[in-house]
C-alpha positions in Angstrom: 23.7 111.4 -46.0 26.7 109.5 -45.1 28.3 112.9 -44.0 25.2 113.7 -41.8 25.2 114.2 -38.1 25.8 111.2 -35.5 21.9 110.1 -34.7 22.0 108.2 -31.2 18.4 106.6 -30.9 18.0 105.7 -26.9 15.6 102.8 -26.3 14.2 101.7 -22.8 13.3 98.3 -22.7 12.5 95.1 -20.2 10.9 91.9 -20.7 9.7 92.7 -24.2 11.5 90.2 -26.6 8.4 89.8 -28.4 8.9 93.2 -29.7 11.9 94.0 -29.7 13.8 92.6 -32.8 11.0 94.6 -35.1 11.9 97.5 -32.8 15.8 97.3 -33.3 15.5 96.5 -37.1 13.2 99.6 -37.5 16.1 101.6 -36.2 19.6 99.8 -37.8 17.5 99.7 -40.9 17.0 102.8 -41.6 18.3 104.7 -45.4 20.5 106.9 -42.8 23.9 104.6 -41.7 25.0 107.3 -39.4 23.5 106.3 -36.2 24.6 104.7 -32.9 21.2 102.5 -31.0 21.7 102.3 -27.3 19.0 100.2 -25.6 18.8 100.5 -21.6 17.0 97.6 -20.4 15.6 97.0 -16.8 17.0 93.4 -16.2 14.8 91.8 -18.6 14.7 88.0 -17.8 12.5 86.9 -21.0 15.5 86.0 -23.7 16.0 90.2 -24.1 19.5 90.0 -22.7 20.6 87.3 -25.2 18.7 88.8 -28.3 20.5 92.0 -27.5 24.2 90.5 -27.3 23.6 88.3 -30.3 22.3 91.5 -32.2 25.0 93.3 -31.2 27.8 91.0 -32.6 25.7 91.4 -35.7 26.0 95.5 -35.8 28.4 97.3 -33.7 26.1 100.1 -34.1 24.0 98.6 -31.4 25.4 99.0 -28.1 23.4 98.1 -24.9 23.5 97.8 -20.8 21.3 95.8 -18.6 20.6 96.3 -14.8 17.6 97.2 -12.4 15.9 100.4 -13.2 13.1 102.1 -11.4 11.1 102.3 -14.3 11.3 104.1 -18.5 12.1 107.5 -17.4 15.7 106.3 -15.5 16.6 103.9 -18.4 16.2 107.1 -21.2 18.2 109.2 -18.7 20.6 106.7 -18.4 20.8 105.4 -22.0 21.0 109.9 -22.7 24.4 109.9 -20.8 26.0 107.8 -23.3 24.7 109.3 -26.5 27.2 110.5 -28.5 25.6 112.2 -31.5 24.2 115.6 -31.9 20.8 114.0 -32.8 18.8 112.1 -30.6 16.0 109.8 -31.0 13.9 107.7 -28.6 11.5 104.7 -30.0 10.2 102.0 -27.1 11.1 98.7 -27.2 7.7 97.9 -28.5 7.7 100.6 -31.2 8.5 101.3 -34.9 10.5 103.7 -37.2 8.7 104.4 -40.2 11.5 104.0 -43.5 13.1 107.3 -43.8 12.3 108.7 -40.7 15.5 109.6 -39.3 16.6 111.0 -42.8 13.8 113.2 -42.4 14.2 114.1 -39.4 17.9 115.0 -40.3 17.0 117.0 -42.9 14.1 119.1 -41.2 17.0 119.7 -38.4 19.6 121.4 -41.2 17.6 123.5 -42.9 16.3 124.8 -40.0 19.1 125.2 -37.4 17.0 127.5 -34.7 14.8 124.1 -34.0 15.5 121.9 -31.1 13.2 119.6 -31.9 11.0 118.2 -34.2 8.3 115.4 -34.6 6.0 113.7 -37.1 2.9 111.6 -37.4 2.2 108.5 -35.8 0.3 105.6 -36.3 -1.2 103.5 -34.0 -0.6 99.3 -34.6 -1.3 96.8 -33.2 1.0 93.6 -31.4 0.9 91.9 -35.0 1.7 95.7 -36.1 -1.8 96.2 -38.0 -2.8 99.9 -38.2 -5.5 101.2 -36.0 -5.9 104.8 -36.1 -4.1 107.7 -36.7 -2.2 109.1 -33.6 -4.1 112.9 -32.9 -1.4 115.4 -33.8 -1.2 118.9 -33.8 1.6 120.9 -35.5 4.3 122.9 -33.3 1.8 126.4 -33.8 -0.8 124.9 -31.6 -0.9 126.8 -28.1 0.6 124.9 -25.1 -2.9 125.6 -23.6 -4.2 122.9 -26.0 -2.1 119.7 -24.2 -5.2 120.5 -21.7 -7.3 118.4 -24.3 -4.5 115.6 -24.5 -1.1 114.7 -25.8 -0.9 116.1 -29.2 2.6 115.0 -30.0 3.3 110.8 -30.4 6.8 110.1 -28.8 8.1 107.4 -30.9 8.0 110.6 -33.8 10.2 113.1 -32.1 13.9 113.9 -32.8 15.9 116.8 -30.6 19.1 118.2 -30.8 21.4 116.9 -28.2 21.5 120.9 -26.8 17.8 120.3 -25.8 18.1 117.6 -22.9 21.4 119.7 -21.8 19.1 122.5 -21.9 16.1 120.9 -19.9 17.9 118.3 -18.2 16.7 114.7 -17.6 12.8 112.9 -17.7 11.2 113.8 -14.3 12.0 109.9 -13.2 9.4 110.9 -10.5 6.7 110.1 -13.2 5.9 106.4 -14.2 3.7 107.0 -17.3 3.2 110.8 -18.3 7.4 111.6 -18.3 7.4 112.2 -22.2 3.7 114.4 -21.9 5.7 116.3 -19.1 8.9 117.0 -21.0 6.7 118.2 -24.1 4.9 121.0 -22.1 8.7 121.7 -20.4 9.8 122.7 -23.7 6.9 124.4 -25.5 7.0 126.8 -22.6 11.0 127.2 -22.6 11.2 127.3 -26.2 8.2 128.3 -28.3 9.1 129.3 -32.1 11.8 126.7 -32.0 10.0 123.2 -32.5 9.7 122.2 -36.1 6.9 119.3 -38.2 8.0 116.7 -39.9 5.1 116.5 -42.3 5.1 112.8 -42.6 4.5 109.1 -40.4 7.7 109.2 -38.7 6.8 106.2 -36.4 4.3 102.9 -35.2 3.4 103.5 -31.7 2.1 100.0 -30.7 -1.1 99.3 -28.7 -1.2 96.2 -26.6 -1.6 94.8 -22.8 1.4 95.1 -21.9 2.1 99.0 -22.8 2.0 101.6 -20.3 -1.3 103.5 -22.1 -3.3 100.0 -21.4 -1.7 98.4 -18.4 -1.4 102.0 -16.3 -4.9 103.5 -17.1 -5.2 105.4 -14.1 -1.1 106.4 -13.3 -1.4 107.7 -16.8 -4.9 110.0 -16.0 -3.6 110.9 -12.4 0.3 111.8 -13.4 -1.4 114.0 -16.8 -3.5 115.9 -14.7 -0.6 116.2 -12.1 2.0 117.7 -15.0 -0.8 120.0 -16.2 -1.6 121.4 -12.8 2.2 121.9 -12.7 2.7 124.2 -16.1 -0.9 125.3 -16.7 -2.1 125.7 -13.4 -4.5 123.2 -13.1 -6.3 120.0 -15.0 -9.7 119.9 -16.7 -12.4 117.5 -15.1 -12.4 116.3 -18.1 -9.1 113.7 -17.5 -11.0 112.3 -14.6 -14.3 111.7 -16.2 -12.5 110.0 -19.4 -11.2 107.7 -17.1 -14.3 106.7 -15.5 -16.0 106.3 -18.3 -13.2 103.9 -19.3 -13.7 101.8 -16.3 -17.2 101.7 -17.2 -17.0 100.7 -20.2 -14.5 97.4 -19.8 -16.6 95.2 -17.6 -13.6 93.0 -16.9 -12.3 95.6 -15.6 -15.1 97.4 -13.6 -16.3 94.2 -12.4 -13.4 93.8 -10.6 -13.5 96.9 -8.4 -15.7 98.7 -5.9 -16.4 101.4 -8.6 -17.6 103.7 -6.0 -14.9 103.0 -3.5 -12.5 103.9 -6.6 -13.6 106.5 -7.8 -14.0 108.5 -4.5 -10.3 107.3 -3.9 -9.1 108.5 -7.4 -11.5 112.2 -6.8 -9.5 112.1 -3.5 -6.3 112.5 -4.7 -7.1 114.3 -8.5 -9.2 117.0 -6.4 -5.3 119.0 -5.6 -5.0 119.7 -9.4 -8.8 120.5 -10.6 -10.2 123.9 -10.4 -12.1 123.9 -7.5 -15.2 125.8 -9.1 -15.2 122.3 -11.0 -15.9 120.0 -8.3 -19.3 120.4 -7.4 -20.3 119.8 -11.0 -17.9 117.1 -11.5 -19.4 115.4 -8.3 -22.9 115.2 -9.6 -22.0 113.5 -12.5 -20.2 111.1 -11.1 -22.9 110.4 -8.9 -24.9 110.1 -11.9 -22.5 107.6 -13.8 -22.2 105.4 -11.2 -26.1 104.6 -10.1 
């Protein structure tokens, strides 16, 4: 596919060296040559900097900028204005390509040129990059209505057209954690019919302590239930209770806070987004998980 479209891959990073040579060779090894890599990355200070320039004099297909950020969503914005191909890809730092994925991609995208976007499976790994579990997918037919469960589409897996983030615009940079959950609702509601499967594991989304879905438990509950009060009207208790029960369940965690304290805090501020004929339910068993 030598003749194939330009595919610019856009990769946020900082301070994740341990990562982020598997990461980059996921991507410049791929059986599709036509691609550009462009990582933006936050001012790393862990040996990042110097693995990028020394990669770079390697493959002139990598190109990369380094600088303070306020956090993922800025860096893909800012890594999306120097994109030059009509396909677009975004893998973390800390996250893997499966082999063929962009090929894939590719060809899903030209034989069907009415979809903006498509995505695949993903897997779960790992820091070694062991599986763990399948991510939960759902395919493109599934009603918006259903993100109300939970993200349904893994990030690492999804490929747009370059048209879609002119159409949409940027990552709401407001967001620290649920910016790629926000922009999937943003364009199942603007453009339903034209989001296409890839009906394969496109990508390794890996799990450790230092990723946003450990280290941000409770930014990632709060700023879901925030973006599904925003296109669905409001967020079911559910979100809340999963994260107390999470608490719960790590002790090194929970032992650490006034769960009580917390949790009145966290309903405090959740409340705006719940329906309110939830609350008096959702009060009670709180009161009953935390006796």
């Amino acid at each position: 596919m030598q003749t194939g479209p330009l595919v610019s891959v856009v990769m946020p990073s900082l301070n994740q060296v341990e990562f982020i040579g598997a990461a980059i060779d996921s991507v410049l090894g791929q059986d599709y040559p036509h691609l550009e890599l462009i990582v933006a990355d936050g001012g790393s200070t862990d040996g990042t900097v110097e693995l990028l320039a020394a990669r770079q004099s390697a493959d002139a297909r990598l190109h990369w900028q380094s600088g303070k950020d306020t956090g993922p969503a800025q860096a893909i914005n800012s890594a999306l204005k120097l994109v030059r191909g009509t396909v677009v890809g975004w893998l973390n730092s800390d996250d893997l390509y499966a082999p063929g994925a962009i090929r894939r991609a590719v060809t899903a995208l030209q034989a069907n040129p009415k979809w903006l976007l498509v995505y695949g499976h993903g897997v779960h790994v790992d820091g070694f990059g062991l599986p763990l579990h399948r991510y939960p997918t759902l395919p493109p037919a599934t009603p918006i209505t259903q993100f109300a469960e939970g993200c349904f589409i893994c990030q690492p897996t999804v490929f747009a057209r370059r048209t879609l983030w002119q159409l949409l615009g940027p990552l709401d940079q407001s967001l620290k954690a649920a910016f790629d959950f926000e922009y999937w609702l943003r364009t199942f509601s603007a453009f339903p019919g034209r989001i296409g499967f890839v009906d394969a594991t496109q990508a390794h989304s890996r799990l450790h302590a230092g990723c946003i879905t450990v280290r941000m438990r409770r930014t990632v509950a709060m700023e879901g239930m925030q973006v599904l009060a925003r296109h669905l009207g409001s967020a079911p208790k559910e979100w809340l209770l999963t994260y107390v029960n999470e608490l719960l369940a790590d002790p090194e965690v929970a032992g650490t806070l006034d769960m009580r304290a917390h949790v009145d805090e966290t309903l405090a501020v959740a409340r705006q987004w719940l329906r309110q004929d939830d609350l008096p339910g959702l009060k009670l068993i709180l009161k009953k998980l935390l006796v």
